[in-house]
VOGU-3710 file (C-alpha; in Angstrom, 3 decimals, decimal comma):
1> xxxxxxxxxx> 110,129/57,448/86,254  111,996/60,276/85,184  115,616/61,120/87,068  115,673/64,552/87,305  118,496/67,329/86,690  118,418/68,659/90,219  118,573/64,887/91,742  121,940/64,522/89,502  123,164/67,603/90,684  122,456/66,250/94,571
11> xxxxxxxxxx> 124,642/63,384/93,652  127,373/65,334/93,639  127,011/65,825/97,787  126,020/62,420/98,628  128,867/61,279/101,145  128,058/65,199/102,808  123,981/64,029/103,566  125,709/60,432/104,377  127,716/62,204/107,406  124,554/63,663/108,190
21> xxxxxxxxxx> 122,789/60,596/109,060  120,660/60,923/106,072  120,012/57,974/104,103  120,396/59,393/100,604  119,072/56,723/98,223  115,776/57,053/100,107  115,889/60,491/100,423  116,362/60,961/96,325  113,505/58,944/95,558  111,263/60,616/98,000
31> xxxxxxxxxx> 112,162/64,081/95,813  111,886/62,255/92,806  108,018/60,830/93,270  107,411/64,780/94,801  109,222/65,983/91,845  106,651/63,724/89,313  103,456/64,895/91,180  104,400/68,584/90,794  103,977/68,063/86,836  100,534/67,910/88,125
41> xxxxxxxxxx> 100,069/71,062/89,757  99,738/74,487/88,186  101,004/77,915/89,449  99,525/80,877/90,535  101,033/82,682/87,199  100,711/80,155/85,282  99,303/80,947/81,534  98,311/78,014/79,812  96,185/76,384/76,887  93,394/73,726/78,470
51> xxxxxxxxxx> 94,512/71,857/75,155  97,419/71,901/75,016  98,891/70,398/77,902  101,727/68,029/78,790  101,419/66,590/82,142  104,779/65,221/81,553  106,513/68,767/81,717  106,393/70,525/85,194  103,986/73,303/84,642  105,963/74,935/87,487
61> xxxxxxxxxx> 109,437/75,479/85,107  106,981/76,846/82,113  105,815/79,744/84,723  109,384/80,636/84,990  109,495/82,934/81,967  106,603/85,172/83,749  108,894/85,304/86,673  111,896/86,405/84,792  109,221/88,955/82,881  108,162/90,212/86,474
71> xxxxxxxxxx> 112,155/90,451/87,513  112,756/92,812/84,856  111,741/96,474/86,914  114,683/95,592/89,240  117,302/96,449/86,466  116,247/100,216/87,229  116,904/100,010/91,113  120,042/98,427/90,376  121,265/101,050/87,686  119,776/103,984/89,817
81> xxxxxxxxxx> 122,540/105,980/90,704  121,622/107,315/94,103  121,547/105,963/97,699  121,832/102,178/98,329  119,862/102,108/101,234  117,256/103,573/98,881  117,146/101,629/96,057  117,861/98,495/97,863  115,257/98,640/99,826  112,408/99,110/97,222
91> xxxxxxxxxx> 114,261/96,502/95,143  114,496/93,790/98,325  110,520/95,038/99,232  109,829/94,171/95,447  111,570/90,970/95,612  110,216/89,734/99,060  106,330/90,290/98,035  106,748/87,761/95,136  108,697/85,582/97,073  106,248/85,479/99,867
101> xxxxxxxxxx> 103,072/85,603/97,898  104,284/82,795/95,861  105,010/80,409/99,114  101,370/81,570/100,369  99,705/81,137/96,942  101,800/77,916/95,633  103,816/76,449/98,666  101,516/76,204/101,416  100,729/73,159/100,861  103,837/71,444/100,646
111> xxxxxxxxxx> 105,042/73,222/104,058  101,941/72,054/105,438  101,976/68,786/104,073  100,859/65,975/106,687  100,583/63,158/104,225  104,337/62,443/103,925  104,616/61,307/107,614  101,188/59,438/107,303  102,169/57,263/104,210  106,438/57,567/104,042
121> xxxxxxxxxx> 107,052/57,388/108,080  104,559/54,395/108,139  107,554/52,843/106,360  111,370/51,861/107,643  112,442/55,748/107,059  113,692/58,022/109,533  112,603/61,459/109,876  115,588/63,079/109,269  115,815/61,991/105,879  111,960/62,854/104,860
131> xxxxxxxxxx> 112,782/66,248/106,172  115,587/67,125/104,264  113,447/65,736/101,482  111,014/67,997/102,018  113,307/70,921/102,965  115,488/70,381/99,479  111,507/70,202/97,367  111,274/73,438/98,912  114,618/75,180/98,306  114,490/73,861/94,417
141> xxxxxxxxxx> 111,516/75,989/93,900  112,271/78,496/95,859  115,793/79,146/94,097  114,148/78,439/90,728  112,291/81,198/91,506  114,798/83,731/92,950  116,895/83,306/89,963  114,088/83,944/87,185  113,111/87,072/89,621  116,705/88,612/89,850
151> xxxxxxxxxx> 118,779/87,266/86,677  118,177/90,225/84,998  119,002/93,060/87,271  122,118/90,230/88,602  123,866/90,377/85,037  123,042/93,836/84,618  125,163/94,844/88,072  128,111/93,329/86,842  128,408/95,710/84,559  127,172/99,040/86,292
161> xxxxxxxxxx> 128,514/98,440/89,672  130,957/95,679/89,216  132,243/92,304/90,815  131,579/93,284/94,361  128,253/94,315/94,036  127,074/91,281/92,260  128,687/89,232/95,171  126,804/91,131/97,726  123,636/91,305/95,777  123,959/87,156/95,478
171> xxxxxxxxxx> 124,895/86,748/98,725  121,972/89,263/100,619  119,539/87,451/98,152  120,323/84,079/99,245  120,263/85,270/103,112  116,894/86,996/101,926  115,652/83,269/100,910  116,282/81,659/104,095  114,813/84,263/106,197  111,618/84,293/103,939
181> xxxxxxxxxx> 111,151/80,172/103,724  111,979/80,360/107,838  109,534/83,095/108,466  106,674/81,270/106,628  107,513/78,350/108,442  107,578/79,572/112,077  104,515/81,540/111,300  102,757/78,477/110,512  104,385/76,778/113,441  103,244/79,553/115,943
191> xxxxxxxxxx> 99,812/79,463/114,382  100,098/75,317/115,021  100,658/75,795/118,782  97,786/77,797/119,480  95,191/76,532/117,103  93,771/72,824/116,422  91,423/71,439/113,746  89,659/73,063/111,549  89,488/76,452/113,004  93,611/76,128/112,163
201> xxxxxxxxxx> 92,725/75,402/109,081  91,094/78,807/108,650  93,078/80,953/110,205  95,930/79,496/107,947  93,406/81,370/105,707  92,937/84,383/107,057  96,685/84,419/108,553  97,423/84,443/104,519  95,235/87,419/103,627  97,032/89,746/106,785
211> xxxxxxxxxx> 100,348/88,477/105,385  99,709/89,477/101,937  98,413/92,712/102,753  100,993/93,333/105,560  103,406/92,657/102,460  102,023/94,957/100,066  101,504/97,779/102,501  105,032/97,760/103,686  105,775/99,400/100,572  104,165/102,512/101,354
221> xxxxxxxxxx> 105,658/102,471/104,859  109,172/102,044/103,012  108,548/104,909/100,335  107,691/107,062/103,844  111,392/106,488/105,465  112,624/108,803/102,954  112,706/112,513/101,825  113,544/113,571/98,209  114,655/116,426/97,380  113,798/117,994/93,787
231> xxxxxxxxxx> 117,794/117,864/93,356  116,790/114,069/93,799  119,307/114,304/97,222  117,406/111,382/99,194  118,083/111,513/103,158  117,095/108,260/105,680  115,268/109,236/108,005  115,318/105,776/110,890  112,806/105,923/113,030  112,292/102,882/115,574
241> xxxxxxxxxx> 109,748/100,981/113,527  112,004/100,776/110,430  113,812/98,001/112,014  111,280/96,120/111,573  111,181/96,451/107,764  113,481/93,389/106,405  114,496/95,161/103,342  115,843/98,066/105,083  117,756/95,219/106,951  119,383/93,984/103,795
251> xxxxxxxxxx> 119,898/97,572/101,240  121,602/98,922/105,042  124,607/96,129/104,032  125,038/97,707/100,472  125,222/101,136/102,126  127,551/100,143/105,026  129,790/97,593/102,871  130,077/99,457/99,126  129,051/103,364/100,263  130,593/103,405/103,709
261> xxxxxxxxxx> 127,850/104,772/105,584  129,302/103,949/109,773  125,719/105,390/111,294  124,782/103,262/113,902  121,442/102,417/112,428  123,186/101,436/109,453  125,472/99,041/111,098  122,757/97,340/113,630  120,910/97,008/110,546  123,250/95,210/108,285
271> xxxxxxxxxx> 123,860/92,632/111,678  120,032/91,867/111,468  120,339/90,843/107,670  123,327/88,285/108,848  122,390/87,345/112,442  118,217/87,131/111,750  118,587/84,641/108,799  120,818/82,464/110,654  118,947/82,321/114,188  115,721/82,087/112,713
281> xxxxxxxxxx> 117,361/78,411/110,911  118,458/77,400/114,312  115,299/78,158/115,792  113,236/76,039/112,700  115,411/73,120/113,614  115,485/73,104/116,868  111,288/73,300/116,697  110,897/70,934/113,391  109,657/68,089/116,004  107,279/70,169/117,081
291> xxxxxxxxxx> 106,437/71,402/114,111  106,254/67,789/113,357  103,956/67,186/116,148  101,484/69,651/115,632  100,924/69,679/111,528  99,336/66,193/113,105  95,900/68,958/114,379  95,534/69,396/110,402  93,676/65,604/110,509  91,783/67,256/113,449
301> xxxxxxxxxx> 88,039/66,683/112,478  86,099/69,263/113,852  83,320/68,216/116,648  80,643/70,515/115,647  80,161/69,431/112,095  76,865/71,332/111,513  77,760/74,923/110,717  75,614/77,013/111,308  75,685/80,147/108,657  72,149/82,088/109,878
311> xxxxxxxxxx> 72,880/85,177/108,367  73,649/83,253/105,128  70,528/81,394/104,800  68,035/84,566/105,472  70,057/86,249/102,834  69,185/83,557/100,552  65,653/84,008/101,362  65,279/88,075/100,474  67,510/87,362/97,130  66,479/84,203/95,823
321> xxxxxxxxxx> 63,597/84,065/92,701  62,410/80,469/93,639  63,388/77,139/95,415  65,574/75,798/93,720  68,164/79,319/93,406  67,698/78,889/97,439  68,919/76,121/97,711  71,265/76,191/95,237  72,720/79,520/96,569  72,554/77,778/100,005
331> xxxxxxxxxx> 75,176/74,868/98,495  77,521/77,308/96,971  78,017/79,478/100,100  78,589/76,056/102,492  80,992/75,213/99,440  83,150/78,024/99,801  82,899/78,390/103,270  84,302/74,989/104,362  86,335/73,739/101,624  89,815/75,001/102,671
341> xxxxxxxxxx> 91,658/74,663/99,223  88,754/76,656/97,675  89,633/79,451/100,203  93,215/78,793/100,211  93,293/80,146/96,658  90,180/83,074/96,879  91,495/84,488/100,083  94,450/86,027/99,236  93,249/87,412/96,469  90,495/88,739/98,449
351> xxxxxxxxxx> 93,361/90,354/100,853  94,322/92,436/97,544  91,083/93,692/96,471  91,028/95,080/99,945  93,889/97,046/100,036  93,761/97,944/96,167  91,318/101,219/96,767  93,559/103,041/99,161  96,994/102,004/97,734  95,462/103,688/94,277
361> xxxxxxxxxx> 94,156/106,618/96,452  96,507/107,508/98,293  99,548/107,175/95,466  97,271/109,382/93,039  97,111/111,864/96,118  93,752/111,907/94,967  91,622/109,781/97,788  89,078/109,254/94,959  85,819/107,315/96,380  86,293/105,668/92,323
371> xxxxxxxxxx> 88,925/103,677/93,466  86,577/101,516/95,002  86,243/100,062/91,657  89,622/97,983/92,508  87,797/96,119/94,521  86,800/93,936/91,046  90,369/93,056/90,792  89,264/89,828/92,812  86,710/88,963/90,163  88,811/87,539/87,620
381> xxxxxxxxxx> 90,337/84,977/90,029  87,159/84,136/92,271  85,484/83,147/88,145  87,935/80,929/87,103  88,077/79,098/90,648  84,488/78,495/91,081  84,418/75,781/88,753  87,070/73,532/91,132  86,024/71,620/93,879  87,239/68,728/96,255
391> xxxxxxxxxx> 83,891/66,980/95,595  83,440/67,833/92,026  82,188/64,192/91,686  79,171/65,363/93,341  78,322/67,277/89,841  75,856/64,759/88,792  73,594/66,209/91,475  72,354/68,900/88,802  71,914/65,923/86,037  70,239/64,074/88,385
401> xxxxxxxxxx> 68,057/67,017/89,546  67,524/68,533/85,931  68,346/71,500/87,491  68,261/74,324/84,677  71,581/75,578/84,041  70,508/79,215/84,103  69,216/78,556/87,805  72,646/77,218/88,441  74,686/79,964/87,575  72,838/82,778/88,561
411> xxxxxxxxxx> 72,904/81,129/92,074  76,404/80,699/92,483  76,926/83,924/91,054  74,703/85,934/93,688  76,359/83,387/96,675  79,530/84,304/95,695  79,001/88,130/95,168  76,965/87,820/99,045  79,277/86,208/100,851  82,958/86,911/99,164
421> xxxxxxxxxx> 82,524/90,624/97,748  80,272/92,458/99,618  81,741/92,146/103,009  85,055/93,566/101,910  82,669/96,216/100,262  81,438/97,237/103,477  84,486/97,358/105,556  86,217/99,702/102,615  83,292/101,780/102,799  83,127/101,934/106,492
431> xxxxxxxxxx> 87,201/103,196/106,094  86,439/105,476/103,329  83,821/107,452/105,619  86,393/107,952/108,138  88,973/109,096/105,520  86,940/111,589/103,532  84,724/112,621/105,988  82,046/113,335/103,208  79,049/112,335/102,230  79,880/109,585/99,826
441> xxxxxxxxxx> 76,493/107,531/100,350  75,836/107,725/96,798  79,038/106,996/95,377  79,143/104,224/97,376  75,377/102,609/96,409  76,465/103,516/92,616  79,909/101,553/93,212  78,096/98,710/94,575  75,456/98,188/92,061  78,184/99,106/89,491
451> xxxxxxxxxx> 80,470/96,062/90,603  77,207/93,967/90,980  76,861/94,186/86,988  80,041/94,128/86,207  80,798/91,243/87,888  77,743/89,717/85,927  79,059/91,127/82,840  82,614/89,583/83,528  80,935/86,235/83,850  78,932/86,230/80,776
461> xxxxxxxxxx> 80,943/87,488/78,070  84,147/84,933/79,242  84,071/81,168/79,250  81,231/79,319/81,431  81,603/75,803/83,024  78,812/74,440/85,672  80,353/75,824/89,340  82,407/72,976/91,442  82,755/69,856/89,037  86,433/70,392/88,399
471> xxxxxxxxxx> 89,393/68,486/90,597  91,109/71,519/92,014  94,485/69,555/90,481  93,456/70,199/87,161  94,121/73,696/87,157  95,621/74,356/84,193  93,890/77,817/82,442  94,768/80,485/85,090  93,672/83,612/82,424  94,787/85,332/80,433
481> xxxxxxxxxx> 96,084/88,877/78,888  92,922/88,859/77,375  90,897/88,260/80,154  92,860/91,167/82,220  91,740/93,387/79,352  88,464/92,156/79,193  88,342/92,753/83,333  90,008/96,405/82,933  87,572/97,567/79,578  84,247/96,728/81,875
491> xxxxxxxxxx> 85,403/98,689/84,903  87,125/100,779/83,750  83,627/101,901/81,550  81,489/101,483/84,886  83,785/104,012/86,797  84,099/106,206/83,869  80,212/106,263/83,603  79,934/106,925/87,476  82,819/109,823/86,981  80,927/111,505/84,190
501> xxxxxxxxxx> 77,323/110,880/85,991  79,076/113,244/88,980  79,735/116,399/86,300  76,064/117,117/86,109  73,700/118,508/88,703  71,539/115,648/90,279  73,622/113,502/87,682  74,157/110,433/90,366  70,953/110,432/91,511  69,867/109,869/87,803
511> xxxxxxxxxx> 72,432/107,234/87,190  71,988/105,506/90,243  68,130/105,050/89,132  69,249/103,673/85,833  72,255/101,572/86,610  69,669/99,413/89,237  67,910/99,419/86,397  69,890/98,030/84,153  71,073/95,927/86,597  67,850/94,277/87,186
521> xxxxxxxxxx> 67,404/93,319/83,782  70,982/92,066/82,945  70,074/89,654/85,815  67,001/87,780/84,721  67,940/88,259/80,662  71,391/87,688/80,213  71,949/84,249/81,482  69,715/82,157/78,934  68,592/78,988/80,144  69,559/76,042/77,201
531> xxxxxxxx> 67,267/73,142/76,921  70,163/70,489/77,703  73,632/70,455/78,774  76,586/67,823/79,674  78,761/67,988/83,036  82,094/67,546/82,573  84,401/65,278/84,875  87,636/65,094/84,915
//
């Protein structure tokens, strides 16, 4: 087995995890087997060739380079030349939201990970030492990460603002980390307590989704705290729910350490990015035997193992063409409805597409019903993960069957454009009527059918493989540039259509009648059925 660089450099502090009662030896081959199986599991950014693959490399260190790509925009809030407590705070609001969305999209399953103390504690180890295993796993990739995100802009300050600013910039990004990785944690803990089974496995779910758009909404809450003057003289405003933004926490230090800025907010600030980090560590450890204790409800099976999904089923009934599509669309909705890595991965994505619209709206200054359209942002994602399953060795169902690959498709398809896209449809619709106050009933039916076909269209003109017969740990083709494109070209034309349809007099009623049209027919003729076909397994 491979003796990685990062276990070497651990060597260095043996007789230091020694003192702590640790037993090292055990504790480095622990990381080292965790370190193996990561080569086996993809990122969230990851970019890759199905062919060319080398499961001996960690695809984790080839993401890196789209990290360090992503890093790059904080060079210009580290060169701007105005207030810290400005600049920092966009930049630390930048840096958090990868940070976080990468430990909900990548990490949750090694913080939630109950099979260590089922197959390592089982053994003549103590729990201190598969903790620190587990906390080290975590730190590696979380520091990996940190430094591909702000290596840039961290070279860049030693030469605009000098020595002391790239000390405090290292040192607030570090505190950063911790408070991030404990946050996480005692959010899952709290959700632990009060939750068992597999309704905790859900709201892990769903817990994900508010997180991720909690994170991406904070920047237009930050962006608020501020006035700018057209002399580009930018005055804090504090108001009692900025404390409660973490970046303003940590860009306060810059402003009260480098600019000298003694206002009391300023100062009780800075004392949250040092004293928050720190208790929030103590307060982990003191509750990581509880935490222990409850990650246990995870093996919870849950007692009433017939879901029920009503609604689900008579949809299935008013949309399906024959039999077999019902029954077929009937399997793909109880697949994505109770297989928790399926939603583990859709959900937050699903949190984005939701918030998407108004962000676009309401930065335009526009409040444009088009940016509805964003809601196909998901579509990409929700395609290239329908092919992944926990039971993919169930795929020889549809050999078995002979069911016609046409059918197949254009049943998962409709399940997952029922039961994933159109409810977060609705609810943006539902917001957008209180926000315009307008009629926007047509725009809306246009949207819909629009994102019906182009979600269709997405599908057919990119790579097809049969839904669910793929192990989820193969993941290795995330998309690509291309695909983005691909994604931006066909809505982009849908909402340009629906703009230009809106110039003319009775124009959207006319397009409305031809885009269901249209829609109709790309439906039954676009998906051909094939006389024979193989199902792959991995």
């Amino acid at each position: 087995m491979k003796d990685y660089k990062i276990l070497k450099f651990l060597d260095l502090f043996k007789k230091i995890f020694v003192k702590l009662g640790i037993d090292y030896q055990v504790m480095r081959e622990i990381l080292k087997v965790k370190l193996t199986l990561d080569t086996r599991r993809s990122q969230s950014v990851m970019v890759s060739d199905n062919n060319n693959i080398d499961e001996e490399k960690n695809q984790f260190l080839k993401s890196l380079p789209i990290y360090l790509i992503f890093g790059l925009p904080l060079i210009f809030f580290v060169t701007m030349d105005i207030s810290y407590i400005f600049s920092m705070s966009l930049l630390f609001g930048i840096f958090m939201f990868f940070m976080m969305t990468s430990l909900v999209s990548d990490f949750s399953s090694v913080l939630l990970d109950i099979r260590d103390k089922n197959i390592i504690l089982t053994k003549p180890v103590e729990s201190i030492t598969l903790n620190m295993a587990k906390i080290i796993h975590i730190l590696y990739y979380v520091s990996m990460i940190t430094l591909a995100l702000v290596l840039p802009s961290l070279i860049v300050s030693i030469f605009s603002k000098g020595i002391v600013f790239f000390l405090l910039y290292l040192a607030t990004i570090i505190l950063l980390d911790l408070f991030i990785i404990m946050l996480t944690a005692l959010l899952y803990l709290l959700i632990l307590k009060l939750f068992s089974g597999e309704k905790l496995k859900d709201i892990i779910n769903y817990v994900q989704i508010a997180l991720t758009i909690a994170i991406t909404l904070s920047y237009q809450v930050i962006g608020r705290l501020f006035d700018i003057s057209e002399l580009l003289e930018i005055n804090f405003n504090p108001t009692w729910w900025s404390g409660l933004l973490p970046p303003v926490w940590f860009a306060s230090v810059f402003e009260l350490l480098i600019a000298r800025n003694t206002n009391t907010f300023i100062v009780i600030y800075s004392l949250l990015a040092l004293i928050i980090p720190i208790v929030s560590i103590i307060i982990y450890i003191k509750l990581i035997p509880s935490f222990e204790r409850n990650l246990q409800k995870l093996n919870d099976e849950d007692t009433n193992k017939k879901r029920k999904h009503r609604f689900s089923n008579s949809l299935s009934n008013i949309i399906s063409r024959t039999k077999e599509e019902k029954t077929l669309f009937d399997f793909s909705s109880n697949i994505m409805k109770n297989e928790r890595n399926f939603k583990l991965r859709v959900y937050p994505n699903l949190g984005f597409s939701m918030i998407f619209p108004f962000i676009m709206a309401f930065s335009s200054g526009t409040s444009s019903i088009l940016t509805i359209y964003f809601v196909g942002f998901a579509f990409l994602t929700i395609l290239q993960l329908i092919k992944y399953s926990d039971s993919y060795k169930a795929a020889w169902i549809y050999k078995f069957f002979e069911i016609d690959e046409n059918t197949i498709y254009r049943a998962t398809l409709k399940s997952v454009f029922m039961n994933l896209i159109t409810p977060i449809f609705i609810l943006i619709s539902i917001i957008f009527f209180f926000i315009l106050k307008e009629n926007i009933l047509i725009d809306l039916m246009i949207a819909y059918i629009s994102l019906n076909l182009g979600f269709l269209l997405l599908f057919i003109t990119g790579p097809k493989t049969l839904p669910f017969t793929e192990k989820f740990g193969a993941v290795k083709d995330k998309g690509s540039i291309l695909d983005a494109f691909r994604m931006l070209f066909i809505l982009g034309g849908l909402a340009l259509a629906h703009f230009i349809a809106g110039m003319f007099p009775y124009g959207k009623y006319i397009y409305l009648l031809v885009i269901i049209i249209v829609d109709i027919i790309a439906w039954r003729k676009a998906l051909k059925a094939k006389e024979s076909y193989e199902v792959q397994y991995n």
